[in-house]
N, C-alpha and C positions, 0 to 999 in steps of 0.2 A: 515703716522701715526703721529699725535700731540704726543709731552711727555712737560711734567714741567719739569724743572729743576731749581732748586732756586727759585721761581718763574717766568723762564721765560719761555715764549713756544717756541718750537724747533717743526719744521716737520722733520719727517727723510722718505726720498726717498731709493725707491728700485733701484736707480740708486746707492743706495750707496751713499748718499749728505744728508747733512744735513741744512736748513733753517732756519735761525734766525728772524723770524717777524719781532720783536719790530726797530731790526737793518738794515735790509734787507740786508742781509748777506749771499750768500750761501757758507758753507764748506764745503769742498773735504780733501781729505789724501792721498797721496802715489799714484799716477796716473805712477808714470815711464815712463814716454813717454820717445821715444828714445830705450828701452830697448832691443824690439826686432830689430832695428836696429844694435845694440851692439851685441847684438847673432849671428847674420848672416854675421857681419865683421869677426867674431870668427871663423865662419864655422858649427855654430850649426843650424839646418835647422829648425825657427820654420818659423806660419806663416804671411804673408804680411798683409793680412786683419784686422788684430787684429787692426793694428796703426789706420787704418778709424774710426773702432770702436768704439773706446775711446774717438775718437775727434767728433763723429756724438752722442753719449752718453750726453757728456760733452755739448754739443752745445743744445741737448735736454732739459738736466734739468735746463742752463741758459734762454732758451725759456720760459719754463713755470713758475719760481719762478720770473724769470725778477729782477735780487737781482742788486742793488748798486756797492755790491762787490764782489770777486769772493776771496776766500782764502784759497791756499792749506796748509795744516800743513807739508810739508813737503815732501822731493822728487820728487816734480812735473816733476825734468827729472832724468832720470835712471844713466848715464854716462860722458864721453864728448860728445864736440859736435858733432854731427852730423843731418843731414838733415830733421830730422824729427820737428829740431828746430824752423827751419821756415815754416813749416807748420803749428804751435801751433802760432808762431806770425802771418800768417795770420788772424788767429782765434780771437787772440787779439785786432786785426786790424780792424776786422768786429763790435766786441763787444765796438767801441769807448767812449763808454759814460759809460763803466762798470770799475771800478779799481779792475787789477788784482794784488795779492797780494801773495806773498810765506814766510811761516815761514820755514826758511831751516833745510831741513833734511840734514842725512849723505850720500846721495847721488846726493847730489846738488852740484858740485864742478865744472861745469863750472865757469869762470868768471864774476866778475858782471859786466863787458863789454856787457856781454851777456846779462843779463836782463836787463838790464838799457838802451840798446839801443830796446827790445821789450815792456819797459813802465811798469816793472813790479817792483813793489816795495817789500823790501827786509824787514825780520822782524826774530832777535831773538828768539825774544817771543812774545806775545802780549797780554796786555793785556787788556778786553773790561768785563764791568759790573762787572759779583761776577767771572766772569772767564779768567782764564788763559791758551791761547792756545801754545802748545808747536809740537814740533816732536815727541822725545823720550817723555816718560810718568814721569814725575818726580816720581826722588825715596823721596824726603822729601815733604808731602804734606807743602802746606800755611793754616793758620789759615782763610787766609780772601781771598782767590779766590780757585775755585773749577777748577783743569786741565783736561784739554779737548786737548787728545794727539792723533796723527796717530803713525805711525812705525811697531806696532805690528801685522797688518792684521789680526786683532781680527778673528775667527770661532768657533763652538761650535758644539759640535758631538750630533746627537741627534738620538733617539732609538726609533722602533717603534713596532710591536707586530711581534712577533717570532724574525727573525733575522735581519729585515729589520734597518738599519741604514742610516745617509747621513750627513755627515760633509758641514756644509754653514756658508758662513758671517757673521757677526753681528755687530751690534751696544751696546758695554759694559758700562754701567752706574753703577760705583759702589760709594759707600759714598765720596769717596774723590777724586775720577779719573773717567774719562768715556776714549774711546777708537773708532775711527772711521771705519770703514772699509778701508780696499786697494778700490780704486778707479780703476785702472786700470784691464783690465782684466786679462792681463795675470804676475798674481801676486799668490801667493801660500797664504796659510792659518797658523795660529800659531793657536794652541789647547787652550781656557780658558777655565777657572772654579772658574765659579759665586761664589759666597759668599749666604746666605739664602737673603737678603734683594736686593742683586743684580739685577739691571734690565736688560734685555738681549730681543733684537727683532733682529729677522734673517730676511736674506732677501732672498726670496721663490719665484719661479714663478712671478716673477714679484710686490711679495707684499712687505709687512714689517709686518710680527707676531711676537706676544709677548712672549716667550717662560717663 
């Protein structure tokens, strides 16, 4: 689905990814790779496949936008290191001619050993056009850039006739802040609640609706 924002146009993917035209740009949020790795050193038994997943996802929607750059807003790995690290740099490996980019979240704490020897560049903040992309969502908006944050693994409960309910993803766009989805699958959901002028498209069966 196209949206404006400032005037620029954004597609948002039911992969969860967002595409920046004008920049050829695609953004991701919160991917935790490594995580269920970290689980299973723990003793917690999820499962294996999920790790293909994410990287056969993520490998998908670089196929079809064919974007410049690739830029996570943060978290792109769950934990320390461990092995699923270089799996993700093969992936990088393959994507040569694409600049992978991480704005670091709170769960980015490998070393930048680490990313610097997989060619990924590292970023505070950054900021591009009227917008400011961050991890956390600022608490003080900017007069003169519009934040565009991951972390919160936006979802939105939605109600259907009699009792029928179902909590999904979303993509939050509100006056001063938008909010991207968790990228990764196995990532949990936080509860919002829209504002009346609030823009909000979940991600359904494979779509992107406006709610």
């Amino acid at each position: 689905m196209e949206v404006e924002i400032l005037g620029e146009q954004v597609v948002l993917y039911p992969q969860k990814a967002m595409f920046w035209k004008k920049q050829n740009v695609l953004f991701l949020a919160d991917l935790h790779l490594g995580k269920i790795n970290h689980f299973r050193k723990s003793g917690i038994p999820v499962p294996v496949k999920a790790n293909d997943r994410n990287l056969e996802v993520l490998m998908d929607i670089i196929n079809l936008t064919k974007p410049q750059r690739v830029i996570c807003l943060g978290d792109l790995f769950h934990s320390h290191y461990n092995s699923e690290w270089e799996v993700f740099g093969e992936l990088v490996n393959h994507y040569a001619a694409i600049s992978f980019e991480l704005v670091v979240g709170n769960h980015d704490i490998m070393s930048d050993h680490q990313y610097e020897r997989k060619g990924i560049k590292l970023h505070d903040k950054l900021f591009m056009g009227p917008f400011l992309f961050t991890h956390h969502p600022l608490e003080e908006f900017s007069d003169t850039a519009y934040n565009i944050a991951g972390h919160i693994h936006p979802g939105i409960h939605l109600k259907g006739k009699g009792r029928q309910s179902v909590t999904l993803p979303c993509f939050y766009f509100g006056a001063k802040q938008a909010y991207l989805p968790a990228f990764g699958l196995f990532t949990g959901l936080a509860l919002i609640n829209p504002r009346k002028n609030d823009k909000v498209f979940v991600v359904a069966d494979n779509k992107i609706l406006s709610v």
